[in-house]
C-alpha positions in Angstrom: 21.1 -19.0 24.5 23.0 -16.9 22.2 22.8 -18.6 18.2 26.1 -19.9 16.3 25.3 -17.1 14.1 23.8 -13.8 13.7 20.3 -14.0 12.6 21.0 -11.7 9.9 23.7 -14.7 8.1 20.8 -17.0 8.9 18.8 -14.8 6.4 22.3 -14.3 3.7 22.9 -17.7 3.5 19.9 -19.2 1.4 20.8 -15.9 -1.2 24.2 -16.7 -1.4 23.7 -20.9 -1.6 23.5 -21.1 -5.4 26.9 -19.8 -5.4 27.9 -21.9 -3.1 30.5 -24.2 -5.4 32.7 -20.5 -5.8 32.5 -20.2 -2.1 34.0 -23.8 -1.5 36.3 -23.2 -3.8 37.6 -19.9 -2.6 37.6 -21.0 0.8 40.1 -23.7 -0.7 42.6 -21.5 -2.3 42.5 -19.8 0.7 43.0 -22.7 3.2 46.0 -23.8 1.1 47.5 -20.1 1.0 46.6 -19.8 5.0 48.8 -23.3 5.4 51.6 -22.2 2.9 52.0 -19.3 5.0 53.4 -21.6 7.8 56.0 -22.7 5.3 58.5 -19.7 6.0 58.6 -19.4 9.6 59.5 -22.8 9.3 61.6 -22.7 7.3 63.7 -19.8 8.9 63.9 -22.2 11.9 65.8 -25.0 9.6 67.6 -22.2 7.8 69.0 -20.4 11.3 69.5 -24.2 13.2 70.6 -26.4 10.5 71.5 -24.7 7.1 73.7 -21.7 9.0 75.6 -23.9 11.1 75.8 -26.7 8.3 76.9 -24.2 5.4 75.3 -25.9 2.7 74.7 -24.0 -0.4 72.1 -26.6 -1.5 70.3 -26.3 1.5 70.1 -22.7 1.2 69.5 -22.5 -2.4 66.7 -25.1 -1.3 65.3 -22.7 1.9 65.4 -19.9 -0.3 63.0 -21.9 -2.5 60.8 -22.7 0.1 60.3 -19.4 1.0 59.3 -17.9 -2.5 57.2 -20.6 -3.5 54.9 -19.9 0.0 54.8 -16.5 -0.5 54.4 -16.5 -4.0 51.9 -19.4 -4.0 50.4 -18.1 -1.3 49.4 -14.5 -2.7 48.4 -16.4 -5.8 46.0 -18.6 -3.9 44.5 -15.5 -2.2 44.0 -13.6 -5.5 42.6 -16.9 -7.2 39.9 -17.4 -3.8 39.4 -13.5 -3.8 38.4 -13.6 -7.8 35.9 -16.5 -7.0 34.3 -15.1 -4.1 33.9 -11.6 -6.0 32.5 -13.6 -8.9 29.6 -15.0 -6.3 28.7 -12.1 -4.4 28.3 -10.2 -7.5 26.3 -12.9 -8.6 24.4 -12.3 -5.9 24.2 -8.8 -5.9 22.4 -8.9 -8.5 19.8 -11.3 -7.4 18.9 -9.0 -4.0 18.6 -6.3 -6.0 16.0 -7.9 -8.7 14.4 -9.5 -5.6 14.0 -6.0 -3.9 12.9 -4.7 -7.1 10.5 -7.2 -7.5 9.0 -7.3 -4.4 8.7 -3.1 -5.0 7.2 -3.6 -7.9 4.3 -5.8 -5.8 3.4 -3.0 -2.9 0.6 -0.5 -3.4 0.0 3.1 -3.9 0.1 3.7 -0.5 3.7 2.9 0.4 4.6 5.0 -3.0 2.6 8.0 -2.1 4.0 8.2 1.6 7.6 7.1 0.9 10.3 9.5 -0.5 12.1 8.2 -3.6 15.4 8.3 -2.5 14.5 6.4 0.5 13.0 3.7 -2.0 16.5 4.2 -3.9 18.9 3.8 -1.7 18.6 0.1 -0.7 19.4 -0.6 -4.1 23.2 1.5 -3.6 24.4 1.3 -0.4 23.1 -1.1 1.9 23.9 -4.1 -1.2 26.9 -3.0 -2.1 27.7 -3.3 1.7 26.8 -6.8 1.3 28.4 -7.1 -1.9 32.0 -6.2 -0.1 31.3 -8.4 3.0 30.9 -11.2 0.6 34.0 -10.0 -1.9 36.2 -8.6 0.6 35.3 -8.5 4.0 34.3 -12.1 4.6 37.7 -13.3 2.7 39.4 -11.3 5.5 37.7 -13.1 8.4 38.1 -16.9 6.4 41.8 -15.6 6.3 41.6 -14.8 9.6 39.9 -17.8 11.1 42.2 -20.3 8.8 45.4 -18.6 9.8 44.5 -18.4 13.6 43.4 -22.4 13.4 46.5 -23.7 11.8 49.1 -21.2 13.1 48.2 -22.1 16.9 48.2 -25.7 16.2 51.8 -25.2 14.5 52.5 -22.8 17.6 51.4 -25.9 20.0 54.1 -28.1 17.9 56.6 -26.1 18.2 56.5 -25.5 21.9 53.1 -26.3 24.2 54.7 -23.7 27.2 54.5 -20.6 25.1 51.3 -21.7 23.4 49.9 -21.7 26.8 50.6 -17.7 27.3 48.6 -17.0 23.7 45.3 -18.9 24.9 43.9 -16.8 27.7 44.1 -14.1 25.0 41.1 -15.7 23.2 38.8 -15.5 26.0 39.6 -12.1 26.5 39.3 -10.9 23.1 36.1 -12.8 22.8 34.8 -10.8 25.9 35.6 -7.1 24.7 33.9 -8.2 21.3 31.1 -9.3 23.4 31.4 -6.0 25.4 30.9 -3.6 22.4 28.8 -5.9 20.1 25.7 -4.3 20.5 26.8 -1.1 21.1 28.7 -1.4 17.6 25.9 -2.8 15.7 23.6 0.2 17.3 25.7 2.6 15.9 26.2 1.1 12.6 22.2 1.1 12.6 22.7 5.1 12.9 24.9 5.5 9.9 22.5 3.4 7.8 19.7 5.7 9.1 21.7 9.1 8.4 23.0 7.6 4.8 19.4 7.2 3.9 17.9 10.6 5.2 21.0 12.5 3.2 19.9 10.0 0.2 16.4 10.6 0.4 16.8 14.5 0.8 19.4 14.5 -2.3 17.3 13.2 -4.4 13.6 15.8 -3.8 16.5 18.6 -3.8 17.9 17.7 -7.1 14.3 17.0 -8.7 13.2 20.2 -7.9 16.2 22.7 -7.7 14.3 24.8 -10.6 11.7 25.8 -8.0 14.1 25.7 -5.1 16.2 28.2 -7.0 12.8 30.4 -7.8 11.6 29.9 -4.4 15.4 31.3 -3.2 15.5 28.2 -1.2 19.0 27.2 -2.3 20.3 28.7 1.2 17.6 27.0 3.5 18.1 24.0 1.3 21.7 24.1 1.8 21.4 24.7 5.8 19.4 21.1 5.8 21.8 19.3 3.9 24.4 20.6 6.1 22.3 19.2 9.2 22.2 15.8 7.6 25.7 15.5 6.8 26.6 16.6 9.9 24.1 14.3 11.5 25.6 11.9 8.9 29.6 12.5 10.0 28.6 12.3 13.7 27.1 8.9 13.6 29.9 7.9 11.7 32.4 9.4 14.0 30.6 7.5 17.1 31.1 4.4 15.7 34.9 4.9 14.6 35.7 6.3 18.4 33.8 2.7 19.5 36.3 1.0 17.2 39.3 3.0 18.3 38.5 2.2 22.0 37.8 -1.2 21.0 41.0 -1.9 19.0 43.0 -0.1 22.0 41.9 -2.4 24.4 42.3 -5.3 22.3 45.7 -4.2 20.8 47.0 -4.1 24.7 45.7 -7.8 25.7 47.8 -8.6 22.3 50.8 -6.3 22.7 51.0 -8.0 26.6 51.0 -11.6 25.2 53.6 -10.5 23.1 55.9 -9.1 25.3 55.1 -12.0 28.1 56.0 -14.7 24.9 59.3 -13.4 24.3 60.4 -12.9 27.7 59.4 -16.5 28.4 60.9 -17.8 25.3 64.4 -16.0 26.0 64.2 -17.1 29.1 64.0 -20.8 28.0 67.0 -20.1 25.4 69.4 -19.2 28.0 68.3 -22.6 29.6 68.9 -24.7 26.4 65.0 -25.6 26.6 64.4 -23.9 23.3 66.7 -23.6 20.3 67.0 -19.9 18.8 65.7 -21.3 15.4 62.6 -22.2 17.5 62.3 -19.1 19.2 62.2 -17.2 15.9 59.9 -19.3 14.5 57.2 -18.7 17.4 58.2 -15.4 17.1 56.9 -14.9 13.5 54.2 -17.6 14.1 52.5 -14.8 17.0 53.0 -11.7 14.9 51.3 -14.1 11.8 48.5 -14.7 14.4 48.0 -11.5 16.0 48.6 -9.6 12.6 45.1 -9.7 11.7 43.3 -10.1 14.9 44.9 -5.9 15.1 42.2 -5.4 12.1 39.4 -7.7 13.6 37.7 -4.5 14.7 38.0 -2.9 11.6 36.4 -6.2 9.9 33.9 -6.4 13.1 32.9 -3.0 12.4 32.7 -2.9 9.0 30.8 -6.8 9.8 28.3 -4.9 11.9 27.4 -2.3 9.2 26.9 -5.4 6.5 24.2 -6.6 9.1 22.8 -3.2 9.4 22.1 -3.4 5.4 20.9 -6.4 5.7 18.2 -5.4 8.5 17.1 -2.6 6.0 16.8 -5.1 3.1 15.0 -6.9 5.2 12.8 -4.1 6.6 11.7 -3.3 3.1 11.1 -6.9 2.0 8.7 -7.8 5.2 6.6 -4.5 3.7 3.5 -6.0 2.5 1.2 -4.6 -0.2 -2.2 -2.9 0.8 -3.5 -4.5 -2.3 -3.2 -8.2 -2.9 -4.0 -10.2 -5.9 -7.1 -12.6 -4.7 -5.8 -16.1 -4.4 -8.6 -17.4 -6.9 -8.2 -14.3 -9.2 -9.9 -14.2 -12.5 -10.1 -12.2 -15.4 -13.0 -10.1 -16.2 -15.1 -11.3 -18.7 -14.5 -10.2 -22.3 -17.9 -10.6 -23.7 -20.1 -8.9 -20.7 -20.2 -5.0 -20.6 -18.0 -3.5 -17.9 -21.0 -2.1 -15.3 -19.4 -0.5 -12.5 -21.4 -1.0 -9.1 -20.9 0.7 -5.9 -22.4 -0.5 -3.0 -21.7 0.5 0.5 -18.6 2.0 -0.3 -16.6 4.0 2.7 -12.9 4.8 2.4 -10.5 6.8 4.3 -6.6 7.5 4.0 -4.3 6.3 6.9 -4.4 8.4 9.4 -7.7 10.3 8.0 -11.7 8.2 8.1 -14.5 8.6 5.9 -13.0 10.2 3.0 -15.4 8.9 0.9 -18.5 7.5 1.4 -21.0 6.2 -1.6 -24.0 4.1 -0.7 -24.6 3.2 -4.1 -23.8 4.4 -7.5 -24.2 2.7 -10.9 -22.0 3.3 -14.3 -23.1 1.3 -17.3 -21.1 0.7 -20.3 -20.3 3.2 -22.6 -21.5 6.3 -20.3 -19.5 9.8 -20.4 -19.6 10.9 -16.6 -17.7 14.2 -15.5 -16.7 14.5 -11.7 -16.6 18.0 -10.5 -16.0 19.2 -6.8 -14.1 21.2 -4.8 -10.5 20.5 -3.9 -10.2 17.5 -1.2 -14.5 16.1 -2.0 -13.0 12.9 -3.2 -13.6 12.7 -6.9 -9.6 11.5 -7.4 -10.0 9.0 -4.7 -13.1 7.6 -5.9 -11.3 6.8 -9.5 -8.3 5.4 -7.7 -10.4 2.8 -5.7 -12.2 2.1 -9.0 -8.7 1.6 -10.7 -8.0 -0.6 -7.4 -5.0 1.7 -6.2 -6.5 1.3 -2.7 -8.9 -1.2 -1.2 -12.0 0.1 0.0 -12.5 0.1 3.8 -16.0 -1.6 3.6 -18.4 -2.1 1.2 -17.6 -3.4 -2.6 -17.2 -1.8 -6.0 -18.2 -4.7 -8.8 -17.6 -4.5 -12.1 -19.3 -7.0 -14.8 -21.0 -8.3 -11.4 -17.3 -9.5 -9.8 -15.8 -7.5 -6.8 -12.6 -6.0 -8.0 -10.8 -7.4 -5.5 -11.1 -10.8 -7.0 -10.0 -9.9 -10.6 -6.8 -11.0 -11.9 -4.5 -7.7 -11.7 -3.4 -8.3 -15.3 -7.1 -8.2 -16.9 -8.5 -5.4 -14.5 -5.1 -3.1 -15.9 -5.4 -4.0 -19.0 -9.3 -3.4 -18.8 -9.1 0.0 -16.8 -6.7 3.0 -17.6 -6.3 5.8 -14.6 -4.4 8.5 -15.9 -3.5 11.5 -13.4 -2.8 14.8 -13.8 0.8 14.4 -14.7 1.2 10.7 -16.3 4.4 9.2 -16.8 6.7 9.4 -19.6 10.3 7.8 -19.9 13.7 9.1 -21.1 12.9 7.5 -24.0 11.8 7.8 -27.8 7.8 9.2 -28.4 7.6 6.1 -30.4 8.7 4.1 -27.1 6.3 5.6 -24.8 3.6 5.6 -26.7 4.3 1.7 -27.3 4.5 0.9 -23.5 2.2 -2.3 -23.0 1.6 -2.8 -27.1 4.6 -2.9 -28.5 3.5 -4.5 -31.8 2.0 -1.3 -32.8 2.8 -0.2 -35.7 3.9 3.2 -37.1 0.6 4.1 -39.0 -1.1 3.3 -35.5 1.3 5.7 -33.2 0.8 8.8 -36.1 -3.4 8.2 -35.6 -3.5 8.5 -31.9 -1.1 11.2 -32.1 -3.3 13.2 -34.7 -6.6 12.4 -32.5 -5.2 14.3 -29.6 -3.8 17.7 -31.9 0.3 16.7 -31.5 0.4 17.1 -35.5 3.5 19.1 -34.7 5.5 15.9 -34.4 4.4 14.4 -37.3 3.7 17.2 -40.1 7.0 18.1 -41.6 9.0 16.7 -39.5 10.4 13.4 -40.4 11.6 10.5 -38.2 9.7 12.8 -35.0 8.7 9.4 -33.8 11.8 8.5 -32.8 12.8 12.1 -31.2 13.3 11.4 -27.3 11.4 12.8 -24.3 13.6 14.1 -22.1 13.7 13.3 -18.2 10.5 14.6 -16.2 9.8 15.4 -19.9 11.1 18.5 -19.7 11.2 19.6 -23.6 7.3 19.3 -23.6 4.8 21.5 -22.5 2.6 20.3 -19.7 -0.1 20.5 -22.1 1.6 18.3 -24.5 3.0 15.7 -22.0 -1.2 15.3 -21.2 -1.8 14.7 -24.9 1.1 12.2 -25.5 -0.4 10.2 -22.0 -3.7 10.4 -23.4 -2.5 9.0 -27.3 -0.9 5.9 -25.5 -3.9 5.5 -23.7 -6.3 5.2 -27.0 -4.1 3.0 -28.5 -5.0 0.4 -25.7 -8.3 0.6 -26.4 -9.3 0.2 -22.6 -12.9 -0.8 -21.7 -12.7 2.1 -18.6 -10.8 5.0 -19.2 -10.2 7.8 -15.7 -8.7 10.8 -16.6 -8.1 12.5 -13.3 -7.5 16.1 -13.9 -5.6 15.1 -17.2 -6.3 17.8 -18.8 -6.1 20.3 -16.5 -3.0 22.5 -18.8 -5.1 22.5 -21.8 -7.1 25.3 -22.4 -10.7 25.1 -22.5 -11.7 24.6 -26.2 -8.9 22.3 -26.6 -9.5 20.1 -23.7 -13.6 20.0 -24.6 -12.0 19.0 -28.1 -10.5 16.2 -26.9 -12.6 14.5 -24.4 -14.9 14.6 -27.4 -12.6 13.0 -29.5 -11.6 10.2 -26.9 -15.7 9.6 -26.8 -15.9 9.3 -30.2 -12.7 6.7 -30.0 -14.1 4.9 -27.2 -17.5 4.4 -28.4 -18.1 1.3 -26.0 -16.2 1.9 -22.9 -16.9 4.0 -19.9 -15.1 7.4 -19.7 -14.6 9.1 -16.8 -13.5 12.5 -16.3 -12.5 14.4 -12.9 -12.3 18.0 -13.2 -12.8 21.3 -11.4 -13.7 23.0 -15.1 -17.8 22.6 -15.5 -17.5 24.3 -18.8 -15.6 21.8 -20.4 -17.7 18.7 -19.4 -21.2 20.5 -19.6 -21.7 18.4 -22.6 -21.2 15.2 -21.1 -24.7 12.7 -20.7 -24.1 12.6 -16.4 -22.5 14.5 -13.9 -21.5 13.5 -10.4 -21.4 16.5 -7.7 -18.9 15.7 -5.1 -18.5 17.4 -1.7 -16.9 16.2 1.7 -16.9 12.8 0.0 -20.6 12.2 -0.9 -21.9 12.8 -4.4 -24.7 15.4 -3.8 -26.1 15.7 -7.0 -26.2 13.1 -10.0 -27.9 14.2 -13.7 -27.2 16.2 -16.9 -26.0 19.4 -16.7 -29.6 21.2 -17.1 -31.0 18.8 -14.2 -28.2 20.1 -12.0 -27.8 23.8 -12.9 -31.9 24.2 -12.6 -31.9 22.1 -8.9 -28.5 25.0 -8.0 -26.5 21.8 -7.1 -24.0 22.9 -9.3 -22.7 26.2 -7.6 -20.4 28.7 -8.9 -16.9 27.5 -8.0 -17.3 24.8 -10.4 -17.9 26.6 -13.6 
């Protein structure tokens, strides 16, 4: 049996309940303009049968009255209900989109490495602001509706029960075309959403990278795709709008015959003396106030029907649920144990790929320097990333201070572990800003030492107030080299008890980036440092080195031990 409502209301209405007192209210104001509205039909029918005739100028002074007061009330009853109702599904707004956010901010690495950003992005745009006008606009228009339907056929029925009797049987039949084209509507509008997103989610890799698309000469190819998405795009769009123009044809001619089947019998009953001409022109502008707005009920319907579709996508991202989950009975690492790291068993494999790791066992004790060297695709990222707990291994367990990581507390084991990749992160903001990210009581003196530690003396030697200079987007007005250093600084001054540098500093040249994993040792005297590389040369110093191929480590020792056993071949110097 069909519901009351469309499950996707069923899922609205406990977002939009704390607004509910501006809802009742609007749907007030606009009961009381829906009723004012009877007022001049009405009145017209006392004006032409009994003011007219009677030729009172009081009457008429007092008809003309009537009538500006309901449709001046009556608009200012509709503005008032509109403001309130905007006021609550902005209010609301707001709360889906910190919800979305929030939940995004809970799923794993996995969803962010194999989801597009401007698919992630465009829930946030279109799909709530779709919502957003259903609730500030759209749903008004069907209270409206409803209201004015309800009290205008129960006025109608006053008036005269015969002719009321012609307007039912177009209820059932309206109800059955909607019925009709329901699905095929809401399909459709499901099709837009999906093109909307695709455009989205292209728009936004094209614009990121259109420095190498132009040096690629990719702006034409680029171009051709965006023109295949639009098109794909307009075409859905189109679909649905010849749906609704079908739609509204059909309905408009159930409507149009009701009409013109009203009048004639209402005439008809005038030239009998069964119906006064006051009365007549009264149900007149009672049907056209009733079917008035059912001739837009398709435009609402559809526009209805896309609101649900953003509603299903809101809801598609919010049933996502993360790969990595905090442990119910979390707890924190301990602060006064060393950090050992402890692999045991450990498989792991990407979706859609097995095995990509596998480490039977491998020990890390505090405050060891341990380089991991490989060829491209051996693993030695994804076995820092499972350490960081980015991913969850497939079997096995990594332990650290003797507790699987799985049960720590994600707020100790990221402040106690820092991964940083090739190219970390850094905001549109000040230096002084990103370096304070996670300590923000850090104080000047603090920021300049890190920043002299890893050689970016350039921002502080002559140059006055540098710490406030901003980083551009994608930091552009660095040097790759220099966006590593910065990454690195704010990593130092957190101090962490595990610090993964994952290729981070691959765009330093070899002296410099030797120079500065020796200076973060020196820093760091206590914690674990690990370094993934494809540079030998630059780690050779380092007490251990792990030898990484087809995801086993193959050789484990100093760099004399390995070179002498020929474990550590030629594509790794």
């Amino acid at each position: 049996m069909p519901r009351a409502f469309p499950p996707e209301l069923h899922w609205l209405f406990p977002k939009v309940k704390p607004q509910l007192p501006r809802h009742v209210a609007s749907f007030l104001c606009l009961t009381l303009g829906s009723l004012l509205a009877l007022v001049t039909p009405l009145t017209i029918r006392w004006l032409i049968d009994s003011v007219l005739p009677a030729r009172d100028p009081r009457l008429l002074l007092l008809a003309i009255g009537l009538i500006f007061t309901s449709y001046e009330g009556r608009a200012a009853l509709n503005a008032l209900g509109g403001y309130l109702t905007f006021q609550a599904t902005q209010k609301t707004a707001l709360a889906l989109r910190m919800s979305l956010l929030r939940h995004m901010d809970s799923l794993s690495a996995d969803y962010f490495d194999r989801t597009p950003v401007g698919e992630m992005l465009y829930p946030f745009e279109g799909p709530i602001d779709e919502i957003s006008y259903f609730g500030s606009d759209l749903l008004p228009s069907i209270l409206r509706t409803a209201i004015a339907a309800g009290v205008t056929l129960a006025t109608m029925a006053a008036l005269s029960p015969l002719l009321t009797l012609a307007v039912v049987p177009l209820v059932p039949a309206f109800l059955a075309l909607r019925r009709r084209y329901r699905e095929k509507i809401g399909q459709q509008a499901d099709l837009v959403q999906g093109a909307r997103s695709q455009f989205s989610s292209f728009l936004e890799e094209h614009l990121s990278a259109l420095t190498q698309i132009q040096l690629l000469r990719q702006t034409e190819p680029q171009e051709g795709k965006a023109s295949a998405l639009l098109t794909n795009a307009v075409r859905s769009q189109d679909a649905l709008c010849r749906t609704g123009v079908v739609f509204s044809a059909l309905s408009n001619l159930t409507i149009v015959t009701g009409i013109a089947m009203t009048v004639a019998g209402g005439s008809l009953m005038v030239f009998r003396n069964a119906l006064t001409t006051g009365t007549l022109v009264a149900f007149y502008s009672l049907l056209i106030q009733l079917f008035e707005p059912l001739t837009t009920a398709m435009d609402m319907y559809s526009r209805a029907q896309r609101t649900f579709s953003s509603i299903r996508q809101i809801q598609a991202v919010l049933e996502i649920t993360p790969a990595v989950r905090e442990h119910r009975h979390a707890r924190p690492l301990p602060s006064d144990l060393p950090l050992d790291v402890v692999f045991r068993d450990v498989s792991f494999g990407y979706r859609g790929r097995s095995d990509v790791i596998r480490i039977p066992h491998l020990e890390i004790r505090r405050g060891e320097r341990v380089a991991i060297v490989g060829p491209n695709g051996a693993g030695k990222s994804t076995l820092g990333r499972l350490l960081a707990r980015l991913y969850d291994v497939d079997s096995g367990e990594i332990s650290i201070a003797g507790s699987d990581v799985r049960t720590v507390a994600f707020q100790s084991l990221r402040s106690s572990i820092c991964y940083l990749p090739a190219q970390p992160i850094l905001f549109h903001r000040s230096l002084a800003d990103n370096l304070r990210i996670g300590r923000f009581e850090s104080r000047d003196e603090e920021l300049e030492r890190v920043l002299r530690m890893v050689g970016m003396t350039r921002y502080l030697d002559g140059f006055p107030g540098s710490l406030a200079g901003c980083i551009e987007p994608s930091a552009s007005n660095l040097s790759n080299g220099e966006h590593q250093r910065v990454a690195i600084a704010r990593a130092l001054l957190h101090r962490p008890r595990i610090l993964i540098l994952d290729e981070t500093t691959s765009s330093l040249d070899p002296g410099s980036e030797e120079a500065i994993l020796r200076t973060v040792g020196r820093a760091l005297p206590d914690s674990i440092l690990i370094v993934v590389t494809h540079r030998l040369h630059s780690v050779s110093w380092m007490g251990r080195i792990l030898v990484m191929q087809e995801g086993e480590i193959v050789g484990d020792g100093d760099h004399s031990t390995l070179y002498a056993a020929s474990t550590l071949g030629a594509p790794h110097r």
